[in-house]
matplotlib code that plots the C-alpha trace (Angstrom):
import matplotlib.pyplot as plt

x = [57.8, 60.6, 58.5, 55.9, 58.7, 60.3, 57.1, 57.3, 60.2, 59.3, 56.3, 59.1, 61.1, 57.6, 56.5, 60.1, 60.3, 57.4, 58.0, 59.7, 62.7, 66.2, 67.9, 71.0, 73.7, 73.8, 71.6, 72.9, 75.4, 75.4, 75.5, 72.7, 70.5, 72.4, 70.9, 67.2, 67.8, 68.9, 66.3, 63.6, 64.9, 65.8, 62.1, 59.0, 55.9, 54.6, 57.7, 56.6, 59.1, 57.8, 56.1, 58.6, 56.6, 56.8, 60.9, 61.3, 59.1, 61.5, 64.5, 64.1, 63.3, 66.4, 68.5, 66.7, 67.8, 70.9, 72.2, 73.5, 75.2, 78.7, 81.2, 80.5, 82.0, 85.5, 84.1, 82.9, 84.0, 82.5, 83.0, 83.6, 81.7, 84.4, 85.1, 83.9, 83.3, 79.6, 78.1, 77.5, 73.9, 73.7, 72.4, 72.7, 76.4, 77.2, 74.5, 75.1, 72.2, 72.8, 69.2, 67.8, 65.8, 62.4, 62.4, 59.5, 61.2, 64.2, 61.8, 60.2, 63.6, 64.0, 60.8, 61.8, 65.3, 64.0, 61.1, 64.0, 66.1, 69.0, 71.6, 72.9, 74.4, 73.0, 74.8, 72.8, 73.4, 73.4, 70.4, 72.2, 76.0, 75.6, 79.5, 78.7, 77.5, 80.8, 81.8, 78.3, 77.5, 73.8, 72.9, 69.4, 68.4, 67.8, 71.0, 72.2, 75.7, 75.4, 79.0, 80.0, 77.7, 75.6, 71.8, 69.4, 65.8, 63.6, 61.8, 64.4, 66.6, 63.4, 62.8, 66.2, 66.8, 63.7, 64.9, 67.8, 66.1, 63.8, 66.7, 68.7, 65.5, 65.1, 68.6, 67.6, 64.6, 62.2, 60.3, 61.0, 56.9, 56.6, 54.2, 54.2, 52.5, 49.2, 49.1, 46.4, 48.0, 51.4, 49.5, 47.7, 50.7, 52.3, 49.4, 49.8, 53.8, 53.1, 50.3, 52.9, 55.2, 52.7, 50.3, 50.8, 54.5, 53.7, 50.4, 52.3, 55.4, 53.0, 52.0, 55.4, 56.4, 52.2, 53.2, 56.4, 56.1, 55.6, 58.4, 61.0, 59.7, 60.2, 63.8, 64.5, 66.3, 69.2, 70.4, 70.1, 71.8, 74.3, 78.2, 78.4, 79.3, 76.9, 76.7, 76.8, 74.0, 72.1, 73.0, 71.0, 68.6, 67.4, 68.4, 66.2, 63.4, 62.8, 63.0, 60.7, 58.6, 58.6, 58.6, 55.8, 53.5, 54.1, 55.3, 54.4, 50.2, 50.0, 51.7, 49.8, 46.0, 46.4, 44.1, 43.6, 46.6, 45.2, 42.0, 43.9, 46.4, 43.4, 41.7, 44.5, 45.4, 41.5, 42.1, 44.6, 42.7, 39.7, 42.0, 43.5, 39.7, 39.3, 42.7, 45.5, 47.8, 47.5, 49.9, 47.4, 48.5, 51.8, 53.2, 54.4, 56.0, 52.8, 52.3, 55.7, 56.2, 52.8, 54.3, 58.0, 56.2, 53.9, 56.5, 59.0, 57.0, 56.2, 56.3, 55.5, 52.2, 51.5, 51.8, 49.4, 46.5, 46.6, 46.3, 43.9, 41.8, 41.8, 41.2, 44.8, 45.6, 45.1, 46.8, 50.1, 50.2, 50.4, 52.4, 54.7, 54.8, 55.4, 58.2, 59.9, 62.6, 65.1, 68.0, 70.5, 73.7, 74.6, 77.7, 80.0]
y = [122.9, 125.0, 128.4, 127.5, 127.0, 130.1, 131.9, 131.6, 133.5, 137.7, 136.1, 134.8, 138.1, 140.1, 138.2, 138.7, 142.4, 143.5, 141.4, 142.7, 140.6, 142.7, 143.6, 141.1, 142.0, 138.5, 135.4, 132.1, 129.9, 128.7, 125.0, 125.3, 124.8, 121.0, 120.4, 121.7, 119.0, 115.8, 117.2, 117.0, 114.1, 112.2, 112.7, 110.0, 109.7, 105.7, 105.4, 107.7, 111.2, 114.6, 115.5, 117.6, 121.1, 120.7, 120.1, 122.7, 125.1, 125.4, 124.7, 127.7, 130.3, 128.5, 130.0, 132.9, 133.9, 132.3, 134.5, 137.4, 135.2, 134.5, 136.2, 135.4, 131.9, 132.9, 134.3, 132.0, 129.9, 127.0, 125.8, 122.5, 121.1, 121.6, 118.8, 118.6, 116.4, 115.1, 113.7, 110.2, 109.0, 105.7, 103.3, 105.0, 106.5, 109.9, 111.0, 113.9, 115.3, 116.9, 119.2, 121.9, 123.6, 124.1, 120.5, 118.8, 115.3, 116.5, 118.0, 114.2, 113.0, 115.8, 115.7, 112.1, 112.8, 115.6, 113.4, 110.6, 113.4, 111.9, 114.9, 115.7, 118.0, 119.5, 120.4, 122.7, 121.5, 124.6, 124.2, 124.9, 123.4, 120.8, 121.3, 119.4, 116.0, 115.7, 113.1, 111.3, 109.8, 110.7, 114.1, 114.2, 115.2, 114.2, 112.0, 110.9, 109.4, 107.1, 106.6, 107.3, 105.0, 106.6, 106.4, 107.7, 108.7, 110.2, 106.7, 104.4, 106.7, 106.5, 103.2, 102.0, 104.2, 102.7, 99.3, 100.4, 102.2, 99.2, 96.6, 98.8, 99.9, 95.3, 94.6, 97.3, 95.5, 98.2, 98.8, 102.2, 103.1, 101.5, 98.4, 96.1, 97.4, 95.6, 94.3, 96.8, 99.6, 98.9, 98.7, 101.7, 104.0, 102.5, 103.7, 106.7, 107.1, 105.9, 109.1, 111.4, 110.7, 109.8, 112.5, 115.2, 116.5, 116.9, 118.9, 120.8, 121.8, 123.9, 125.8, 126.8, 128.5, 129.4, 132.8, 134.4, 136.4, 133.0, 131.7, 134.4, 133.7, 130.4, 131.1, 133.2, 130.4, 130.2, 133.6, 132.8, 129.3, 127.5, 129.3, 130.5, 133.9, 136.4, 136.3, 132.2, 132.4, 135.7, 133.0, 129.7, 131.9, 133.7, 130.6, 128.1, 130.5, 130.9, 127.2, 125.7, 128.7, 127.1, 123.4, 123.9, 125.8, 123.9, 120.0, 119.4, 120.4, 118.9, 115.5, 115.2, 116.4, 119.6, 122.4, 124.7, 124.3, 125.8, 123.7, 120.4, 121.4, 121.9, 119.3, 116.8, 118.5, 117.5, 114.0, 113.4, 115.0, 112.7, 109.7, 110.7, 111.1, 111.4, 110.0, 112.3, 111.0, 108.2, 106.1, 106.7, 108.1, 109.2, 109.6, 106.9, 107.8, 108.7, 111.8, 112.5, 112.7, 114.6, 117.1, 117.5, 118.1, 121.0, 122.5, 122.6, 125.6, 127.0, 130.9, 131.3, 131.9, 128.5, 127.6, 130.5, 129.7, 126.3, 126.6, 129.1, 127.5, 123.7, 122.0, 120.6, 123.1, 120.7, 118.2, 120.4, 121.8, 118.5, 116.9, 120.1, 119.5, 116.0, 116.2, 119.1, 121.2, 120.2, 118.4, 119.9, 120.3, 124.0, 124.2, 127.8]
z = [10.8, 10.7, 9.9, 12.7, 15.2, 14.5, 14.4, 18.2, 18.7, 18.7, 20.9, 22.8, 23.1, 23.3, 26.6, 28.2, 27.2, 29.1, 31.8, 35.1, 34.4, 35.3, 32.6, 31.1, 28.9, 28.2, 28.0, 27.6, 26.2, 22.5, 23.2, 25.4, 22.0, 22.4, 26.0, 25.1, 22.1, 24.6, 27.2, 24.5, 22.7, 26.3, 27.1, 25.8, 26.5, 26.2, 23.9, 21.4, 21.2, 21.3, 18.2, 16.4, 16.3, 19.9, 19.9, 17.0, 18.6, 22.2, 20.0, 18.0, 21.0, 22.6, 20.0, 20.1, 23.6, 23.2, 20.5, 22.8, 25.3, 22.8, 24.4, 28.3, 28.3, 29.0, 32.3, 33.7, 37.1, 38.7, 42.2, 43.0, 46.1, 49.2, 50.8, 54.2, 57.4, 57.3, 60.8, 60.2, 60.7, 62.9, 60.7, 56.7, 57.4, 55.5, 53.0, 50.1, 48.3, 44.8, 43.8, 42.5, 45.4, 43.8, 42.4, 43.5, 42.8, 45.2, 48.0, 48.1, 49.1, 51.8, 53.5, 53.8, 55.1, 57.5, 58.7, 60.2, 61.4, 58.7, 58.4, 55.1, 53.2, 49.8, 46.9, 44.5, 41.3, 38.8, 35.9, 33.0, 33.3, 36.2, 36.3, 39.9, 38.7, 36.3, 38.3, 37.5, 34.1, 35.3, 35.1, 36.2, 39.8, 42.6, 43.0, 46.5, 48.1, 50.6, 51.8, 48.7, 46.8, 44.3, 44.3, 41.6, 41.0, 43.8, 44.1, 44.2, 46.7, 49.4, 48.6, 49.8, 52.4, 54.1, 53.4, 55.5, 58.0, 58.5, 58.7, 61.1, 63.4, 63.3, 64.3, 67.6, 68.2, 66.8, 63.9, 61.6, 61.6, 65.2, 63.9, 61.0, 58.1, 57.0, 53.6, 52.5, 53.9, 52.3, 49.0, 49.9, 50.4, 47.5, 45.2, 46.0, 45.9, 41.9, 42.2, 43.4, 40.3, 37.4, 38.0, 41.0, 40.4, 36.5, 37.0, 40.0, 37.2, 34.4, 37.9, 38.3, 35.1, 34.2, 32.8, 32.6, 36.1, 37.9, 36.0, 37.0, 40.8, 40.5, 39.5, 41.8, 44.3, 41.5, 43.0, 46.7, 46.8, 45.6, 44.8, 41.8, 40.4, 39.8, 35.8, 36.0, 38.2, 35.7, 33.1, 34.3, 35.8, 32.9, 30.6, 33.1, 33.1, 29.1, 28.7, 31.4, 30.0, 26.9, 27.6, 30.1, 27.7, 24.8, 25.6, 29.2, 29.2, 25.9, 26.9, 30.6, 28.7, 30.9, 29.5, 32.5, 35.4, 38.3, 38.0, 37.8, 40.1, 42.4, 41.6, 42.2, 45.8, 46.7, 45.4, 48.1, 50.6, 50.0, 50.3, 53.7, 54.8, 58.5, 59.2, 60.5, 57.8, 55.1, 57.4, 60.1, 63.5, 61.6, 58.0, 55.8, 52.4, 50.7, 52.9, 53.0, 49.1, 48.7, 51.3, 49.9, 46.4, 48.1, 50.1, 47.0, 46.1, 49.8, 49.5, 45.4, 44.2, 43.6, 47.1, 48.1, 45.9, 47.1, 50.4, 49.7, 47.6, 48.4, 51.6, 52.4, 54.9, 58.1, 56.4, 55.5, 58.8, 60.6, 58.2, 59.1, 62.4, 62.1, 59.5, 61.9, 60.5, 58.1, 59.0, 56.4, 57.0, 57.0, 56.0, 57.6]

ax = plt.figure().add_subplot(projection="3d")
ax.plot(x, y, z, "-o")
ax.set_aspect("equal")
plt.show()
C-alpha cells in the first residue's frame, strides 16, 4: 500500500511543476500530514472509511509538499476577528457567518441570507489553520452565530432560520413566503434540498479542482479575502490547492461513482431544470429554499471555468438569471 501511495508523489510534483503556479519558497506546514489524516479518517461513506490506498495515496503527496515548508512556522501571524457593531436584523438579531468563499455548502446559506435581506458579517475562515473557529469545538464550515448562539451545518442553519423567520413574519400577521405552503409542495422543495446535499454539491466539487489549473483558480479567493499575511495566505493557498487536487481525483469521484465530471455535472444541472419545468421557480411565483440552495451552490463558483461551461452548456441560464434578480445583492456586512 505504502509503495503504491508513494508512487503518486513525482506525479504529484510533475503536474505542479509544469503548471503556472507562482513560485513558493515554501509549502506547507509539517502537521498538516495530521489534518489530511482526520479529514480522511473524519470522512465515511455508508459507515464504511475510505479504503486505505485512497488515504495513503493523499497522505503521502501531503508530505511530499509539506517537506519544504519547516522553517516558516515561526512567521507566521493570525488575526483574530475584530470585534465590531453588527446591525441587528428585526426578528433573527445579530448573525456572524464563518466560510470559505468558494464553498458551495456556505454559498447555500448566503443566497438564503441575501434573499431575506438578513445583514451579516462573514468571517473567512483560513483552509489550513482555522485559527478563527478556536473558539469552536466544530471545525467544519459553514458555522453561524445567532446572538451569539452557535448554529452548525448548512441544512440545519436554513432550516432554523426559517423557523424563525416564519414565527416572526406570524406574530406580524404575515407569512415569510406570503401563503401557506401545500403539503406537496413542502415535500417537493424538501426533496430537492436532500438533492442539493446528497448529490449536486459533491458532483459540483471534482469540477472545481478537475485539473491542476482549475484548482489554482479555484484558490485563488485565499489571496483576495480574509486578513492574513502574505506567506499564511501562499501557505493555505498552495497547501489547499494540492490536497483538494488530490482528494478530488482520487477519494471523491471514486466514492460518488463519478467517471467523467463535466458530463455529470451537466447532467445534474439539467435534472433541476427539468424539475422547475415551466415554473419561474420551484416555489412557484418566487423561490423557496430549493432554488435558493441550487443557486448559492452555482454562484459559489460564478466567474471560474466551471461556472462558464455551465451556463454555456446547459439550459439553466433563465433560471440563474431570475433567481439573481430575485435573490438581489448580498447583504454582507462590509466591514471599513
Amino acid at each position: 500500500m505504502l509503495r503504491r501511495a508513494a508512487s503518486i508523489v513525482p506525479r504529484v510534483h510533475r503536474a505542479f511543476a509544469e503548471s503556472s503556479f507562482p513560485k513558493a519558497s515554501c509549502i506547507a506546514r509539517p502537521y498538516q500530514v495530521s489534518a489530511v489524516s482526520h479529514f480522511l479518517q473524519s470522512k465515511t461513506h455508508g459507515g464504511s472509511p475510505f479504503t486505505s490506498v485512497s488515504w495513503q495515496t493523499t497522505l503521502a503527496a501531503s508530505v511530499a509538499i509539506t517537506s519544504s515548508g519547516l522553517a516558516l512556522g515561526s512567521e507566521l501571524s493570525f488575526a483574530e476577528p475584530p470585534p465590531v457593531t453588527i446591525p441587528v436584523h428585526p426578528i433573527l438579531g445579530e448573525v456572524v457567518f464563518y466560510q470559505y468563499a468558494v464553498c458551495p455548502f456556505c454559498n447555500k446559506v448566503k443566497a438564503f441570507l441575501d434573499f431575506h435581506n438578513v445583514p451579516y458579517r462573514v468571517v473567512e475562515v483560513n483552509p489550513l489553520f482555522k485559527k478563527e473557529l478556536d473558539w469552536s469545538e466544530y471545525k467544519k464550515v459553514p458555522v453561524l452565530t445567532l446572538n451569539g448562539d452557535q448554529i452548525n451545518d448548512s441544512t440545519e442553519i436554513i432550516s432554523q432560520l426559517t423557523s424563525k423567520l416564519d414565527e416572526g413574519s406570524k406574530k406580524k400577521g404575515r407569512k415569510l413566503f406570503g401563503r401557506k405552503k401545500e403539503e406537496t409542495a413542502a415535500e417537493e422543495e424538501e426533496k430537492w434540498r436532500s438533492w442539493v446535499d446528497d448529490r449536486f454539491v459533491h458532483v459540483l466539487t471534482p469540477n472545481l479542482y478537475r485539473t491542476v489549473e482549475e484548482t489554482w483558480q479555484a484558490f485563488d479567493y485565499i489571496t483576495q479575502t480574509g486578513k492574513w499575511g502574505f506567506f499564511e495566505a501562499q501557505l493555505a493557498r498552495v497547501s489547499g490547492s494540492v490536497m483538494m487536487y488530490l482528494i478530488s481525483k482520487f477519494v471523491l469521484k471514486k466514492r460518488h461513482g463519478i467517471e467523467d465530471e463535466r458530463a455529470e455535472l451537466y447532467a445534474s444541472v439539467e435534472e433541476w431544470v427539468k424539475a422547475v419545468g415551466e415554473r419561474e421557480f420551484l416555489g412557484g411565483k418566487q423561490p423557496n429554499n430549493a432554488d435558493l440552495s441550487v443557486f448559492g451552490v452555482i454562484r459559489a463558483v460564478h466567474g471560474l471555468d466551471t461556472w462558464k461551461d455551465v451556463m454555456s452548456e446547459t439550459s439553466v441560464g433563465p433560471w440563474y438569471e431570475r433567481m439573481e434578480a430575485a435573490v438581489g445583492g448580498s447583504s454582507v456586512i462590509l466591514e471599513d
